[in-house]
Every structure is written in C-alpha cells, then in structure tokens.
C-alpha positions in Angstrom: 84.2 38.4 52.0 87.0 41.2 52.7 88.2 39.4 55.7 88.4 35.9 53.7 90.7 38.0 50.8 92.9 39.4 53.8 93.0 36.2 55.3 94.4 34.6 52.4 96.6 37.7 51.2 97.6 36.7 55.1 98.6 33.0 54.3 100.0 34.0 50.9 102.8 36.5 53.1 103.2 33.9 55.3 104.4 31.4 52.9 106.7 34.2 51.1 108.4 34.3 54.2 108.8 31.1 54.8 110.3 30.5 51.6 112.7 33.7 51.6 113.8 32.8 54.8 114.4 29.2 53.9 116.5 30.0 50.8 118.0 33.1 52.0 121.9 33.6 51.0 124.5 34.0 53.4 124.6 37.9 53.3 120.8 37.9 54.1 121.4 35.6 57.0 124.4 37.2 58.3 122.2 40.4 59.2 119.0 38.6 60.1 120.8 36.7 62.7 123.3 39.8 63.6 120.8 41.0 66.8 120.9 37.0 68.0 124.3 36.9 67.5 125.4 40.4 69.2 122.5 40.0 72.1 124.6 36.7 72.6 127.3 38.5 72.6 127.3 40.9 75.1 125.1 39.2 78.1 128.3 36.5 77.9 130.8 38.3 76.8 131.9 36.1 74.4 133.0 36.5 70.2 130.7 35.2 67.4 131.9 35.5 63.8 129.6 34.4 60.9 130.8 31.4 58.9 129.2 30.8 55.5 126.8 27.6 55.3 126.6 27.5 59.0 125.9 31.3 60.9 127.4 32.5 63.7 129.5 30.5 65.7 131.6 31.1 68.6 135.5 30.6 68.9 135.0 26.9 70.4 132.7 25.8 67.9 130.8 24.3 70.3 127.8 27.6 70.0 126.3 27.8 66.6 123.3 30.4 66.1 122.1 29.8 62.7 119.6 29.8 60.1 116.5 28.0 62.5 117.3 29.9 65.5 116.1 33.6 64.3 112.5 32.0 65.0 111.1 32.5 61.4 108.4 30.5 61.7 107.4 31.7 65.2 107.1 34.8 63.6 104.6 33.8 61.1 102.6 32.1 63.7 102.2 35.6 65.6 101.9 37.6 62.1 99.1 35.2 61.0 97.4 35.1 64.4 97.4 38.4 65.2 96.6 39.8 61.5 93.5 37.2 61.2 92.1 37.2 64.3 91.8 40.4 64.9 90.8 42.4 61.6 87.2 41.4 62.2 87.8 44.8 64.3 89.3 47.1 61.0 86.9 48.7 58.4 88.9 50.1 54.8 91.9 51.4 55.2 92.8 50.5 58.7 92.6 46.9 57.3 95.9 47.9 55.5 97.4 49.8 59.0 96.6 46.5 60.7 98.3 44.1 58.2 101.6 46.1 58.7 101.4 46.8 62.0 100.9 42.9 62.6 103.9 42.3 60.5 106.3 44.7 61.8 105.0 43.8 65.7 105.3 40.2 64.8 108.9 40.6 63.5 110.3 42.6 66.9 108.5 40.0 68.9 109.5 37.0 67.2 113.4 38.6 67.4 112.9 39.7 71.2 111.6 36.1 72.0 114.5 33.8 69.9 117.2 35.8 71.5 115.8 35.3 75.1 115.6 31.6 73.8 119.5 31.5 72.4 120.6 33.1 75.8 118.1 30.8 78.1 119.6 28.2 75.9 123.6 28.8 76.2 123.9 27.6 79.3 123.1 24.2 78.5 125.0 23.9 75.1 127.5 21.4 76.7 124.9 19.3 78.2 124.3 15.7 76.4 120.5 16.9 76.5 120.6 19.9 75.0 118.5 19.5 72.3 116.0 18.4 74.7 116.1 21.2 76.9 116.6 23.9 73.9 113.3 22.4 71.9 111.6 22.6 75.5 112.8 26.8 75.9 111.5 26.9 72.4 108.2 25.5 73.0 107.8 27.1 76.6 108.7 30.5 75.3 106.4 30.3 72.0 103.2 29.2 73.4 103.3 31.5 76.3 104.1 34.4 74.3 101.5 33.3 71.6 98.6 33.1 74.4 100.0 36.4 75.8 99.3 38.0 73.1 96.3 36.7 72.0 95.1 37.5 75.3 96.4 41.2 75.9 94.7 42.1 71.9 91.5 40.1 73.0 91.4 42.4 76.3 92.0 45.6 74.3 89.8 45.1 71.5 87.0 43.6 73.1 87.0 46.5 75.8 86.8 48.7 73.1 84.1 47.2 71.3 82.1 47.0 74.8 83.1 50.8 75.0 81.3 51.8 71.7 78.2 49.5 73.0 77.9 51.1 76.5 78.3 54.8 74.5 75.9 53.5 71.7 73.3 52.8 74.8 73.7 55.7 76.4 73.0 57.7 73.1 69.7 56.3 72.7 
C-alpha cells in the first residue's frame, strides 16, 4: 500500500512539472534553458541571446533553443521510471532519500541528454529535413538512455538483493 501512495505522490510531481514547465514565464525559462544555450555556445562558438516568447536564438535566427528543447518531459519519464520501479527496494525513510535522489538524478540527466541532443542536432538546422532528423536524435537519445538506466539500477539493485540472499544462506 506504501508503494501505491509513493507511486501516486510520484505521478502527482510529475504532472506539477509538466504543468510549471508548460506555463513557466520568460525569466524561469531564460535560466532553465541557460546550460542548453551556453553548452551550445561554446562547442560552436557561436552567440545566443534570449528573446521573450521565443528562447534563445542565435544571431541568424535560423537556431532557436526554446521552451520544448530543455527535454521536460524526458525528465519525467526517467523521474517516474526510476522513482517507481525501483522503491520496491526502500523501507521508511530511504523511501523519501530515493524520491529526491530520483528527482535530482533525473533532472542532470534529462539536461546532460537535451544538450547532447541540441548540439547532435545543430548541424542539420539548415537542412529541409530537419525536423525529421531532430525528432529522430530525440527519440534515439531518449530510449537508449531510458533502457540504460533501467538496466544499470536493475544490475545494481538486484545484485544487491542477491548479495543479502547469498549472506542470509550462509548465516543459517
């Protein structure tokens, strides 16, 4: 029943951030996309300045890094993922520890991730297909990274749990 409660507290955070992030003002964006913009930055040596409305946007116009590129909702999908799945593994108050550490771990991967994406991406702004290839550096980068993780936190926790058995055994 206590994972069912966290699940949902889980979903509830989920959807707060969603909706922040959705209806976030201008000053809020301009320093949630600030490490896309100045990652961007230096690996092309190139100047951004935020434009209200829009986000950051390079001297051409023709580079814009706004509001869906910070990867929001990739974040969530790692926060919920890795907070749910794994707190089967948490007793009390490392229940809590868990929850923030998901959420903080999800945030600097979900950053780390959408700048790689921005900078695979810049390359082919100027192409007709860019859309195309950017939504297919989205999807390549997300999936991978979502079944890396699931599968390093699977390894860990499962070894540990196969850890406590073998000690448990050897107890008896």
């Amino acid at each position: 029943m206590q994972n069912i409660i966290y699940c949902c507290l889980t979903v509830l955070i989920c959807i707060l951030i969603l909706y922040w992030v959705k209806t976030a003002t201008d000053s809020i964006l301009k320093i949630l996309l600030y490490p896309h913009a100045k990652l961007t930055e230096i690996y092309y040596n190139i100047r951004l300045s935020y434009i209200n409305g829009t986000g950051y946007v390079s001297s051409g116009g023709n580079i814009v890094i706004g509001r869906e590129c910070m990867g929001y909702k990739f974040v969530v999908m790692v926060f919920s993922m890795t907070s749910c799945m794994f707190v089967k593994y948490f007793e009390r108050f490392k229940k809590v520890m868990w929850f923030l550490l998901s959420l903080s771990g999800s945030v600097a991967v979900g950053v780390l991730i959408s700048c790689v994406r921005i900078i695979g991406s810049f390359p082919f702004a100027s192409l007709e297909k860019f859309p195309l290839i950017h939504s297919a550096i989205w999807v390549f980068l997300y999936f991978n990274t979502l079944i890396i993780i699931y599968n390093v936190l699977n390894r860990k926790f499962n070894h540990k749990l196969n850890y406590k058995l073998i000690r448990s055994e050897k107890n008896e």
